[in-house]
C-alpha positions, 0 to 999 in steps of 0.5 A, a space after each residue: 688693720 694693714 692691707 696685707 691681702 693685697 700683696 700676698 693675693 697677688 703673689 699667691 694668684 700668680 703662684 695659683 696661676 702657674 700651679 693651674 698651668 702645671 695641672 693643666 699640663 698633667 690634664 693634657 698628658 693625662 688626655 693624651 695617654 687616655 687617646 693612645 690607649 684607645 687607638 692601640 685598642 682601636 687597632 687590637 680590634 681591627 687586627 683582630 677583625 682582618 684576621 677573622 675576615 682573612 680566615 673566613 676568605 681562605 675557607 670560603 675559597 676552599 669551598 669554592 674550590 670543592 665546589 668547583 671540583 665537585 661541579 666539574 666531575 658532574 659535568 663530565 658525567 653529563 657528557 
């Protein structure tokens, strides 16, 4: 029988070897993709904490505002 493996599996390793770069290269925009769908939902999430945290500061001083209103008539009223 001839060798013919030897020739056509050196020629189909370095076919496979250039396919497994083109696969590894797909992984890699795959992975990358995968990364920034992940920190846009990183950042939807922390957009949506600020904005909790910036209402909840704006109802906390306007209670302490009331407070402080209601606070200085009892003192007026205790002079």
């Amino acid at each position: 029988m001839p060798k013919t493996n030897a020739s056509t599996s050196g020629t189909g390793g370095t076919a496979g070897g250039l396919a497994g770069l083109g696969l590894a290269g797909l992984g890699t925009v795959a992975a990358d993709a995968a990364g920034e769908a992940a920190f846009q939902a990183q950042i939807a999430t922390l957009t949506a904490a600020s904005l909790k945290a910036s209402e909840r500061s704006v109802m906390l001083r306007a209670v302490n505002l009331e407070l402080s209103a209601i606070k200085k008539v009892a003192d007026e009223r205790v002079q």
